[in-house]
C-alpha positions as semicolon CSV with decimal commas, in nm:
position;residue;x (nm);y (nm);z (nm)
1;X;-3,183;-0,459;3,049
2;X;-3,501;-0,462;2,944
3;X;-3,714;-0,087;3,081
4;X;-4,044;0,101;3,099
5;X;-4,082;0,368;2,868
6;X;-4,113;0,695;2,907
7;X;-4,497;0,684;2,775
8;X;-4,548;0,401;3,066
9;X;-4,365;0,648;3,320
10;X;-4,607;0,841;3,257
11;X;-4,876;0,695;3,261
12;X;-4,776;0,489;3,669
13;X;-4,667;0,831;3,778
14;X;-5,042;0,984;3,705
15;X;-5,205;0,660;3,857
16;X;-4,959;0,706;4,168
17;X;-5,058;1,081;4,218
18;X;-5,458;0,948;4,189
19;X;-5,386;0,689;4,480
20;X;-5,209;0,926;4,637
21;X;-5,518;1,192;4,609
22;X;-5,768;0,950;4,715
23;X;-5,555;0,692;4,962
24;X;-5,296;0,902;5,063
25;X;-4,998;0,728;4,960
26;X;-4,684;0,607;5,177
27;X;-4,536;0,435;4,886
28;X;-4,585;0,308;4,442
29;X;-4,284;0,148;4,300
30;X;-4,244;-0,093;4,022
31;X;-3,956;-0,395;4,027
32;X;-3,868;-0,579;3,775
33;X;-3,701;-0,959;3,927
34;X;-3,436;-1,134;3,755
35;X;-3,720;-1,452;3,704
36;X;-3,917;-1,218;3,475
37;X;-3,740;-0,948;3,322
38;X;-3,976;-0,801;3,065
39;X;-4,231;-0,796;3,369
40;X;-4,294;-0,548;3,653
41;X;-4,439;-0,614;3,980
42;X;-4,653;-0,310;4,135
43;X;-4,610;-0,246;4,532
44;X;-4,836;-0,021;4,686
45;X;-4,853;0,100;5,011
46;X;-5,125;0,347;5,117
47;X;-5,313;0,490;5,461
48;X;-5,647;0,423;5,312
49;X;-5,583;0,089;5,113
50;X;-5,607;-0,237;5,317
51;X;-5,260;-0,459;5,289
52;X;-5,332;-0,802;5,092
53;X;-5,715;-0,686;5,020
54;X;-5,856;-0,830;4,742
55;X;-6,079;-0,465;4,727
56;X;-5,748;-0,288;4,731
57;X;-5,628;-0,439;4,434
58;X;-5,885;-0,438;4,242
59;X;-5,902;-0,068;4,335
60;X;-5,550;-0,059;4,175
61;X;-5,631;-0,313;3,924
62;X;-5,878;-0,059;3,768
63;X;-5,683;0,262;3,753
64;X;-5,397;0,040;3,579
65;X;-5,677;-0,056;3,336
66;X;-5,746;0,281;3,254
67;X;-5,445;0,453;3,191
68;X;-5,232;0,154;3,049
69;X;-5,314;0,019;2,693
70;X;-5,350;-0,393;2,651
71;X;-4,976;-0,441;2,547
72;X;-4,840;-0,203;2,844
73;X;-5,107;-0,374;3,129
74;X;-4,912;-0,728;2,981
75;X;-4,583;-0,581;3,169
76;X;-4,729;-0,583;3,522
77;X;-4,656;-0,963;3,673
78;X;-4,835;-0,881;3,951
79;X;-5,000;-0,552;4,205
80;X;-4,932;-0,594;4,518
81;X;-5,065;-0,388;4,854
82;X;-4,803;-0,408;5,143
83;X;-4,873;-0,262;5,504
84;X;-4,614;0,058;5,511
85;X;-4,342;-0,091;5,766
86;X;-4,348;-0,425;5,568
87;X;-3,982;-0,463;5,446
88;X;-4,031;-0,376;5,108
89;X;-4,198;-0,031;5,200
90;X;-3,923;0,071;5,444
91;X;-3,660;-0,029;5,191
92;X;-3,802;0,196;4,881
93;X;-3,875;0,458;5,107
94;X;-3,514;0,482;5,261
95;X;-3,382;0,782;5,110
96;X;-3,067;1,005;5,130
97;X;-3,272;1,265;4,878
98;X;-3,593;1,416;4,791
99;X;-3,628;1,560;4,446
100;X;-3,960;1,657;4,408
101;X;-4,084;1,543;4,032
102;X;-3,807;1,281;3,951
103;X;-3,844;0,886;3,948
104;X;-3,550;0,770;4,073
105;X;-3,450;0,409;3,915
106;X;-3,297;0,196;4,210
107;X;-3,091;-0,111;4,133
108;X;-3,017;-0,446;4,387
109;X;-2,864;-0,679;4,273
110;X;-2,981;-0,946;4,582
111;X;-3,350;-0,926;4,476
112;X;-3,408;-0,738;4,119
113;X;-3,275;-0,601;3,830
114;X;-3,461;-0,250;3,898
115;X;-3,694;-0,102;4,100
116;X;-3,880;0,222;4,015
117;X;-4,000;0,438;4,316
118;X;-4,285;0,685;4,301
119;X;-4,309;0,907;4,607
120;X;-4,570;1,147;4,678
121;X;-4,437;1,506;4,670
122;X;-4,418;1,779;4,944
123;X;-4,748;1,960;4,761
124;X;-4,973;1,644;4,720
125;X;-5,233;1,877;4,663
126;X;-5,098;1,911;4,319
127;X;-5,119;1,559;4,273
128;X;-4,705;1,537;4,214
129;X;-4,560;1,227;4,257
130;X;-4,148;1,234;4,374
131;X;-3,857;0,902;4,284
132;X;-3,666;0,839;4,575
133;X;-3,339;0,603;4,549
134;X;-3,407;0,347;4,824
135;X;-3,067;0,151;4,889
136;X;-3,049;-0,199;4,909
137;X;-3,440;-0,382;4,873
138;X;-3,508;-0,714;5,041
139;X;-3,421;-1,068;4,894
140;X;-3,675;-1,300;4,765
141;X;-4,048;-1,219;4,705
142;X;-4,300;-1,024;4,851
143;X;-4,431;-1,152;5,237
C-alpha cells in the first residue's frame, strides 16, 4: 500500500484549514482508487465554493500549487468540488468520533484502497483541521 507522507499530511492539512478559513469547509479528504494507486484524488466540499466550478478548482488548484512541491502535486489524479449532501460528502463525514487534530485514514474496500479525511475542528478560528473515520464510501467514481 502505497501512502502520503507525513511531509504531504502536512502540507493538505494546512491547505484544508485555509479553505476552511476562507470557504468555510463541510468537508477535504484525499482517496486513493484501486485504478491508480500511487495517485490521490482531492474532494472538497465547502459553503462558499461552487460544486463542479471550474473557478472552484482552480481556487483549489492554486493553494495545492503552493504548498506542494512538483513531485508531491504529481500524486493528485484529480480535485474535485462536490455539493455537501452528494454521496461522497455524507459518507466521509459519517462519523462515530471527533478527535480534534487527528487525520483519520478510512479504508473501503468497494471503492478505494484509502481515503484520508480532513475535518474542520470545533475552533476553526485557529485554523485546525480534525480526521474523521467515515464508514463505508460509495462505489465507483465521483457523480
Amino acid at each position: 500500500m502505497i501512502g502520503l507522507s507525513e511531509t504531504i499530511l502536512k502540507k493538505l492539512t494546512k491547505v484544508a484549514a485555509i479553505v476552511n478559513a476562507e470557504k468555510q469547509l463541510y468537508c477535504f479528504g484525499v482517496i486513493r482508487h484501486e485504478a491508480a494507486p500511487d495517485r490521490w484524488d482531492v474532494v472538497v466540499s465547502a459553503k462558499k465554493l461552487r460544486p463542479w466550478s471550474t473557478d472552484a478548482i482552480i481556487y483549489l488548484a492554486e493553494l495545492l500549487k503552493k504548498e506542494l512541491t512538483i513531485a508531491e502535486m504529481v500524486q493528485i489524479a484529480q480535485v474535485v468540488v462536490l455539493p455537501r449532501d452528494n454521496e461522497w460528502i455524507v459518507a466521509l463525514n459519517r462519523t462515530d468520533q471527533h478527535r480534534p487534530g487527528a487525520i483519520r485514514r478510512v479504508l473501503s474496500p468497494q471503492c478505494c484502497d484509502e481515503a484520508l479525511v480532513f475535518r474542520p475542528a470545533e475552533d476553526s478560528a485557529r485554523g485546525t483541521v480534525a480526521g474523521q473515520a467515515a464508514g463505508v464510501l460509495p462505489k465507483g467514481r465521483f457523480k
